[in-house]
Residue, then its C-alpha position, 0 to 999 in steps of 0.5 A: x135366352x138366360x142361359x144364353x146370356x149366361x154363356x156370353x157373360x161367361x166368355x166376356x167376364x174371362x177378359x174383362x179384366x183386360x179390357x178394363x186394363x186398356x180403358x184409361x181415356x174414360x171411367x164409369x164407376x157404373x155398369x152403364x161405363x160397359x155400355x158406353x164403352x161398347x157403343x165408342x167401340x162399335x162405332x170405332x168398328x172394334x167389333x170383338x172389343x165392342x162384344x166383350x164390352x156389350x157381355x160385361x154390361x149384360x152380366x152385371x145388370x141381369x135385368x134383360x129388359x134394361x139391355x135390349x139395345x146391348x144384345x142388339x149390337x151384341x149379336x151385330x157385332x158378331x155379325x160383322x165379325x162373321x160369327x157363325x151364331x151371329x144371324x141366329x142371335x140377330x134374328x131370335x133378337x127381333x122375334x123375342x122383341x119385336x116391337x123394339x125399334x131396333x127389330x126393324x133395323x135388324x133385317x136391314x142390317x142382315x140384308x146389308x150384310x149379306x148384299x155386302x157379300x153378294x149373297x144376292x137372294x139372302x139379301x133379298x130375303x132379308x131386305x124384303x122382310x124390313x118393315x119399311x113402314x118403321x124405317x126412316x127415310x135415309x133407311x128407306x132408300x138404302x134397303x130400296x136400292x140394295x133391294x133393287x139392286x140384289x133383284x138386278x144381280x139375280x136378273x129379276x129386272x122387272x123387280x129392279x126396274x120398279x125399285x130403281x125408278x122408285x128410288x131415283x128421285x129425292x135427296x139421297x146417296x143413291x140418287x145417281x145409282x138409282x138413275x143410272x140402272x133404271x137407264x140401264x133397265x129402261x134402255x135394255x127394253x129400248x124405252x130409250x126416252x126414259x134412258x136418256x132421263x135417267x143416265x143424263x142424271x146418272x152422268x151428273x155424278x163423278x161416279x157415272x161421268x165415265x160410265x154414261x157416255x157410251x150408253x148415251x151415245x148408243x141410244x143416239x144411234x139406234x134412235x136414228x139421231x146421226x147428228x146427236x151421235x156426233x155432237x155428244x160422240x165429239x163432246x164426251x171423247x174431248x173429256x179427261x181422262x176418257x170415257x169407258x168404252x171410247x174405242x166404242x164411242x169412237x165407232x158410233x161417231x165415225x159410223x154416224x160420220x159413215x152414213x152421212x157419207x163423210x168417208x174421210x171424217x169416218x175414217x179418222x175415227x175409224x182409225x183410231x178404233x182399230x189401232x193395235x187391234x189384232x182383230x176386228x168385227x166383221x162390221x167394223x172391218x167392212x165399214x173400214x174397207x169401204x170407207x177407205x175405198x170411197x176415199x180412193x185409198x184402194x190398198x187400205x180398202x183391200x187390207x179390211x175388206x179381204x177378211x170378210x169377204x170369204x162370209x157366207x153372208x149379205x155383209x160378206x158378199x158386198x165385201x167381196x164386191x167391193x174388195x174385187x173393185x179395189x183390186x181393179x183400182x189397184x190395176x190387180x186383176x187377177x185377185x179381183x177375179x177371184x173377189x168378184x168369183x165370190x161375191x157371184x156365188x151367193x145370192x144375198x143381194x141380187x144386184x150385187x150377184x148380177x154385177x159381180x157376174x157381169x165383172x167377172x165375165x169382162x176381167x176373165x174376157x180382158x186376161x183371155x179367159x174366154x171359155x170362163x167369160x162364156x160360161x159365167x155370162x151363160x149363167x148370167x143370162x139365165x139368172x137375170x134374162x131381163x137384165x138391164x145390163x143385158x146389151x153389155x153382156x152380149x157385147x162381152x159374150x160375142x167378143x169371147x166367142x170370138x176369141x175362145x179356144x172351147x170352140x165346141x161350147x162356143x158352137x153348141x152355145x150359138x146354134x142354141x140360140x133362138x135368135x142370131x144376128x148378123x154380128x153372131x152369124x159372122x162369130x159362128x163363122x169365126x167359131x166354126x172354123x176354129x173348132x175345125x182347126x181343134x178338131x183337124x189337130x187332134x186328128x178327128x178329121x171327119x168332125x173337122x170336115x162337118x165343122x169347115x162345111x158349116x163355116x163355108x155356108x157364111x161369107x162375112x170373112x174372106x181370111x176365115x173362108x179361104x182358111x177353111x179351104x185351104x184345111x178343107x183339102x188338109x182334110x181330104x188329104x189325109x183321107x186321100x180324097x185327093x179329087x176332093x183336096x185338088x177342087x178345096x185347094x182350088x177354091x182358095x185361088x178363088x176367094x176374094x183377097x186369099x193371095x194376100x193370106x198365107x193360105x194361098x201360098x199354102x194352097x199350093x203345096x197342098x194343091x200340088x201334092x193331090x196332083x202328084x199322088x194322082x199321077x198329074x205331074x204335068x200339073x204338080x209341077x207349077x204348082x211346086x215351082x211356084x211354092x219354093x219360089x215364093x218369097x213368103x216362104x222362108x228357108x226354115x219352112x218345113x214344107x220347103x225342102x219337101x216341096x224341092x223333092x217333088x219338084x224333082x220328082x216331077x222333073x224326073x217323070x218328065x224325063x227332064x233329068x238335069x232340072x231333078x238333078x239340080x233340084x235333088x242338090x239343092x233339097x241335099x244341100x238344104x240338108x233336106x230331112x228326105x236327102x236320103x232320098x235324093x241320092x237314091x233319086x240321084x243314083x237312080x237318074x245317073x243309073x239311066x243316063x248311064x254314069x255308072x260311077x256318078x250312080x255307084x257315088x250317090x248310093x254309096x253315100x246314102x248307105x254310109x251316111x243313113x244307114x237307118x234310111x228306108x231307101x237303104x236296102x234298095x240303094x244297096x240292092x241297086x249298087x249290085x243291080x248296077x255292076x250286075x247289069x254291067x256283067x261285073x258279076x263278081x262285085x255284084x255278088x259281094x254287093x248282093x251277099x253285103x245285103x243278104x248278110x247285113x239286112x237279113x229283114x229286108x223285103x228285098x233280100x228273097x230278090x237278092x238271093x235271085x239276083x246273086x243265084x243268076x250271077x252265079x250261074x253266069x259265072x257258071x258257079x252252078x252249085x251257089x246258084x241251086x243253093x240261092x234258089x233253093x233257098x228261095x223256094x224254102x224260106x220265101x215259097x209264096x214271094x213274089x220271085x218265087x215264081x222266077x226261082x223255080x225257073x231259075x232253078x229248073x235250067x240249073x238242074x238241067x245243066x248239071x244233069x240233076x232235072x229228078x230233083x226239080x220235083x221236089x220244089x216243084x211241088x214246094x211251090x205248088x204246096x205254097x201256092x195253091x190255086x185260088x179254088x184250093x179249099x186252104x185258100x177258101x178257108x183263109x180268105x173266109x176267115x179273113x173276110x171275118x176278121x176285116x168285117x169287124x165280127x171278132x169272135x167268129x174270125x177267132x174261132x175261123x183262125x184258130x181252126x185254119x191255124x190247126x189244119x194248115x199250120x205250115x200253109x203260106x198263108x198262116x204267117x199271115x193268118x196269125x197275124x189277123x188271128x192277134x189283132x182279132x184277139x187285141x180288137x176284143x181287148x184280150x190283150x194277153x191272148x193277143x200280145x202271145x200270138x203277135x210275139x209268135x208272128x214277129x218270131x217267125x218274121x215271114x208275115x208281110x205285117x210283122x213291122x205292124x206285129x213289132x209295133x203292136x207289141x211295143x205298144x203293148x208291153x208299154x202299156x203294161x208298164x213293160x219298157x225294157x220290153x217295149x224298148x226291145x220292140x220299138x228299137x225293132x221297129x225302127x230297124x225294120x221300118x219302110x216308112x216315115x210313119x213307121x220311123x215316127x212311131x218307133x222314135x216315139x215310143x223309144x222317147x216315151x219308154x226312156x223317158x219313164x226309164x228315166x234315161x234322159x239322155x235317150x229321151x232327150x236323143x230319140x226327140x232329136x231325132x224325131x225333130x230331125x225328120x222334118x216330115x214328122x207329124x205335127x202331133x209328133x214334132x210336138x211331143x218331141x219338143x215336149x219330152x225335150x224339155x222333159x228331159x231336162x226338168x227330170x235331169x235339173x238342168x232348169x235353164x235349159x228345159x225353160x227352153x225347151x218348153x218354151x219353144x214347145x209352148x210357141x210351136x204346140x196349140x194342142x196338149x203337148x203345149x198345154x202340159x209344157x206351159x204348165x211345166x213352165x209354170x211349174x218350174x218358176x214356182x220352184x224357182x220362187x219366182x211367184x209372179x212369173x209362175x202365174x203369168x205362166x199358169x193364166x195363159x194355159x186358161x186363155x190359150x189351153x182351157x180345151x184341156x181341163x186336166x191341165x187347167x185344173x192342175x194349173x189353177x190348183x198350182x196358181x193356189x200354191x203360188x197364193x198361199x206362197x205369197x201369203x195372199x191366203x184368200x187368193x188360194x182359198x178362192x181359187x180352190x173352191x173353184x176348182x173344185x166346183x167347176x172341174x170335172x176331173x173328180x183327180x183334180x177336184x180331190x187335190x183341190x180339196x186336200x189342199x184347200x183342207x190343208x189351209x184351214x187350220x193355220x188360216x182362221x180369218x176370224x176377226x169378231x171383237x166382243x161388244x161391251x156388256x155395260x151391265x158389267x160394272x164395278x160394284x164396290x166403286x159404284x156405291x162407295x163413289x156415289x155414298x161419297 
């Protein structure tokens, strides 16, 4: 310790001189001037100064004994200055003199010091060390409160809590700061009597007065007392300048205001909380929305509710309840729907899932939904089958039936039912008939029949019934069941009230129909006469211009040739998509009255104008028939040659070639007539007029002496025409009997072996056909497309407009379509029928389509239209590829148009996909709202077809997000992909939901107020005060 001292004195003799030079106030003549002069600087907080004087005094009284008190403050001194052997020399001072009063303070003051720095647990060490015992009372409660205090900062609250409360009584400086961290302690342990006590105090205080408020007001509120929160809330928000935390007081007065169902008052306080906040806590943000709601503000309610209602939680499933009423204030239901779609979802609250359900059921029922309305009610039913909302939702689910166009479900739904009442008998009838309509259209006409005969069994609605009559002999009509059709068609004149229903009219063309296929014209005739002369039917009917040519026909097989002339005109001069018809009719008619030149006119003019016709060939043929007939045999020959020359595919030409061989012989041209039937005989040997040829040919040999000859062809025909025991004949209609029995392999092999024994037989044109469609049946679609190419080539089998077709078809699939077009182009050239027509132009407007040559398309569906008497299903696609067309070419308006006239004809796919288009378009033109009106009719009208109504539901999502409206998309996505069975679809659905998320965090939780977060150094430096 002496050479310590030593040291000291060392350091302060160098600058004593100095400091004896800055004394001039006061001088001691003594050694005791140093330690006066240290304790004025001391106190002065001139601490290096205070030191050098303290040093002086040691060094000249020597005697360690007489300057205890000077190294005391010595090493305090260095202490204060941050000296790194000052808490050495303050703790050797208490060890070397332990008794000395000021060894007591020496702990204290290291306390102080390192609690001054916040070195909480060196305070502690410290301050638990001073012997309270020999403090005084101000020392006492000072070293309690830092002590408590370092406990508080180092989380030992039960150390604290029982200083705190020890030191909050009394007189002294820490009164206040006492009280208001034992409130603190006592409130974080819900002791919330004693909370109260002790910030109520803490409040008295200048330095609590902004602290306390909010504390107190919390207490309130999770003591239950509404009323306190309220009175005190109001009080201390009236104070200025404000309490901390007023925003939070603010929400605790207006919740209190909020659970006495003051929404208003709420509000107000609400309000001002969230003012110029970004972002909200859920809580808050839901107490916001539904308040509003309460008070009829339903777009204040929908601005706070939306965020939390995509929550998977109790709070997030009433916020979405809410959100979709206030929609439905807001006269908004489609965004309501896909509230109410979320707050069904989860089960948190049962009442709240159960209503949610039953709300979405009716909105999708009341926006035409009804397939939606089915299922969520099923789902309703099942999970609360003792609802007490049950009659409401059968009411909603009978209506839906009634109106769905899943009538499938909707028939499953009802035969499923254990009890059915006469209300649900009669929308089974309804359902039913329906279902067979869909059935009818997508030509599964077997299923539509079944579904008509079990809405027959009903009678509640006399429309429905002669309805289902009416497509019952639909039905049997395209099955050709035309005895079934006629008795169908029949029932409707029947039923009660049907004359006054468009099917009743109907029924008579179709009536009429069945009795002109079965050769009953007498019996046709009327019923003709009376469809065309109904004033019902319009001059657009498609039926109409069809009906007047039967009506001729009749007339004609009746012989009554001037009523078919005159209806035959008129079907001509109603541009009848059959006029080619009705001149080859007329020239017929005019052919057996003898007007040779009215006939000759009438074929002329079929031929000019519809080269295409199917009647084509035959007026030609007919025209030289005519002069032929008339012994002019040399124009006959021009028109029979014309023929020969121009339609070398004709089926009529081997006919030609006899006629014109005749013709020749008549004018004795005896060498062109031999090389006709010759030619005959070698390339058509099995055709019909074969037979005739080699007649023919056998009188021209004789004439010109050449009879040897005839051998030859002889044995041609004979060689071509086996007799029916004949083994090659066996052979063929055994293989061919596999074939049309269905057993694929065995034909295969039968065919292949015939084809290699009788390759040049008559029968293997024919047999490589059956040999092709085998292959194509057993899906060897290679194998298959080979042979039908070699069966076209050889163009001698009577099924080679089947074979031109099958390979379109086929090089279409293969994405050929040059190719296909090559063969649908065929096809329409060779074609016999209306079908066959259809059917080319079909694939020709697909194939150009996808070649991206619009302006065929958009030709070859003009044409398709242009029959008239096309399928329905083909009419509608080509309206469909129409508007196509034009959406692919940018031409916007007019597939607008065009889709839309698809949309009003087609109830089927075609209408489906060019609603969606329409849809589509809109949405690229930003006209947002126009788009989803567009898109929620394709759920009302097509939901039969799922991918179009998950395409349409993926795009109303994009017309969400467009519009910013971010929950709308997200809700609608989620669905799609929990309810679309089309993994494409739900894919989609899922990448754009993934694309959402980054970008849209909804996220609005705002931080409570951690009141143990006050500032220290103003605590005590306020209350010292």
């Amino acid at each position: 310790m002496k050479k310590l001292h030593t040291l000291l004195l060392t350091s302060a003799l160098m600058s004593a001189g100095h400091l004896a030079e800055a004394q001039h106030t006061q001088v001691f003549t003594n050694p005791d001037r140093y330690y006066h002069e240290g304790l004025e600087l001391f106190e002065r907080e001139k601490y290096g100064a205070a030191q050098q004087a303290f040093s002086q005094y040691v060094s000249l009284i020597g005697d360690n004994t007489k300057t205890i008190d000077a190294q005391y403050y010595y090493a305090l001194s260095g202490l204060y200055l941050l000296h790194a052997n000052a808490e050495k020399l303050i703790l050797d001072f208490a060890a070397n003199y332990p008794a000395h009063p000021k060894a007591s303070i020496a702990y204290l003051e290291l306390g102080k010091f390192y609690f001054n720095k916040k070195e909480y647990e060196k305070s502690i060490e410290y301050l638990e060390k001073a012997p309270m015992a020999r403090l005084d009372e101000k020392q006492i409660k000072e070293a309690e409160f830092k002590l408590a205090y370092s406990y508080f900062a180092q989380k030992q609250f039960d150390k604290a809590k029982v200083l705190f409360d020890r030191n909050k009584t009394g007189d002294h400086n820490y009164v206040y700061a006492s009280n208001y961290y034992a409130g603190y302690l006592a409130y974080r342990n819900a002791d919330y009597a004693n909370a109260k006590n002790d910030l109520q105090i803490a409040e008295q205080n200048d330095a609590y007065k902004q602290i306390v408020p909010y504390m107190l007001t919390e207490i309130y509120y999770k003591e239950g007392n509404t009323d306190e929160v309220i009175t005190y809330g109001e009080r201390v928000l009236k104070q200025q300048p404000e309490p901390q935390n007023a925003d939070e007081i603010r929400i605790l007065v207006g919740d209190g205001y909020y659970k006495k169902g003051n929404y208003k008052t709420a509000l107000t306080y609400f309000n001002d909380y969230a003012k110029g906040k970004k972002k909200l806590d859920y809580t808050i943000s839901y107490k916001l929305g539904y308040a509003n709601y309460k008070t009829n503000n339903y777009k204040g309610a929908i601005q706070y509710l939306q965020p939390v209602a995509s929550q998977k939680e109790i709070l997030g499933q009433n916020a979405a309840y809410h959100l979709g009423l206030s929609y439905l204030k807001d006269e908004n239901k489609q965004f309501a729907l896909a509230a109410f779609d979320q707050a069904r979802r989860v089960d948190f609250d049962k009442p709240v899932t159960e209503s949610a359900t039953l709300k979405y059921a009716q909105i999708n029922y009341e926006n035409g939904n009804f397939n939606e309305a089915i299922n969520a009610l099923g789902d309703f039913r099942k999970k609360f089958p003792q609802s007490k909302l049950s009659s409401e939702a059968d009411d909603i689910l009978s209506e839906s039936y009634l109106n769905t166009s899943n009538y499938g479900d909707a028939v499953r739904h009802i035969e499923g039912l254990s009890e059915r009442s006469a209300r649900i008998n009669e929308t089974y009838q309804r359902v039913t008939y329906f279902q067979a309509v869909q059935l009818f259209n997508d030509g599964r006409f077997q299923e539509a029949l079944n579904m008509l005969n079990k809405s027959l069994e009903h009678r509640y609605d006399s429309e429905i019934r002669a309805a289902s009559f009416f497509l019952k002999g639909e039905t049997q009509s395209i099955a050709q069941q035309w005895n079934e059709a006629i008795v169908s068609y029949g029932a409707v004149f029947k039923t009660s009230n049907a004359s006054k229903t468009d099917y009743y009219i109907k029924s008579r063309y179709g009536i009429g129909y069945a009795y002109y296929n079965t050769q009953q014209y007498d019996k046709a005739l009327p019923h003709f006469k009376a469809f065309i002369s109904d004033n019902a039917v319009s001059t657009n009917n498609l039926n109409l211009n069809d009906a007047t040519i039967r009506l001729a026909d009749c007339y004609y097989i009746q012989k009554n040739y001037s009523q078919a002339l005159a209806l035959y005109d008129q079907a001509i001069s109603q541009k009848a998509a059959d006029s080619d018809f009705a001149y080859f009719q007329k020239g017929v008619i005019y052919g057996l009255q003898g007007k040779r030149d009215q006939a000759m006119e009438s074929l002329r003019t079929l031929v000019g104008n519809y080269p295409r016709s199917q009647y084509a060939d035959e007026a030609a043929y007919q025209r030289a028939i005519i002069d032929f007939e008339a012994g002019n045999y040399a124009p006959a020959i021009a028109g029979f040659s014309n023929l020969i020359d121009t339609r070398p595919d004709s089926r009529l030409v081997p006919n030609a070639l006899h006629k014109r061989g005749v013709a020749y012989t008549n004018l004795n041209k005896q060498a062109e007539a031999q090389a006709d039937f010759k030619r005959i005989l070698n390339s058509y040997p099995s055709s019909k007029i074969a037979q005739n040829a080699l007649y023919s040919l056998q009188e021209s040999l004789a004439a010109t002496n050449q009879s040897a000859e005839f051998d030859t062809y002889l044995a041609r025909f004979k060689n071509a025409n086996p007799q029916s025991g004949a083994l090659e004949g066996v052979e063929f209609e055994a293989a061919k009997s596999l074939y049309l029995s269905g057993k694929y392999d065995e034909a295969i092999t039968r065919l292949e072996a015939y084809l290699t024994s009788y390759q040049t037989s008559s029968y293997a044109p024919d047999a490589r056909y059956f040999l092709a469609d085998a292959y194509l049946k057993n899906n060897d679609t290679e194998a298959a497309l080979t042979r039908l190419k070699e069966v076209v080539s050889e163009n001698k089998s009577e099924y080679v407009s089947r074979a031109v077709y099958r390979v379109a078809e086929l090089e279409f699939e293969n994405k050929n379509y040059p190719e296909a077009i090559t063969y649908y182009n065929r096809l329409l050239e060779k074609a016999t029928s209306k079908k066959d027509q259809s059917n080319a132009l079909m694939g020709l407007m697909r194939s150009y389509y996808l070649t991206n040559d619009y302006a065929n398309t958009s030709k070859m569906a003009d044409e398709l239209i242009a029959q008239g008497n096309a399928s329905l299903n083909a009419y509608n696609s080509a309206l469909l590829y129409k508007g196509k067309a034009s959406y692919a070419a940018g031409n916007l308006e007019q597939a607008l148009n065009e889709l839309s006239a698809t949309v009003g004809s087609a109830t089927d796919a075609n209408g489906a996909e060019a609603q969606y288009l329409v849809g589509e378009i809109h949405y690229k033109q930003k006209k947002y709202k126009e788009s989803l009106d567009d898109l929620f009719k394709i759920s009302s009208n097509y939901s039969v077809y799922e991918y179009w109504l998950g395409k349409a539901f993926i795009l109303i999502a994009d017309n969400y997000t467009a519009t910013n409206e971010l929950f709308q998309a997200k809700a609608t996505l989620n669905s799609v992909i929990e309810n679309s069975p089309n993994q494409e679809i739900v894919e989609e659905a899922k990448a754009k939901l993934n694309a959402l998320e980054p970008g849209s965090s909804t996220s609005t939780n705002q931080p409570k107020v951690d009141t143990t977060k006050i500032n220290l150094n103003n605590v005590l430096t306020d209350s010292i005060k």
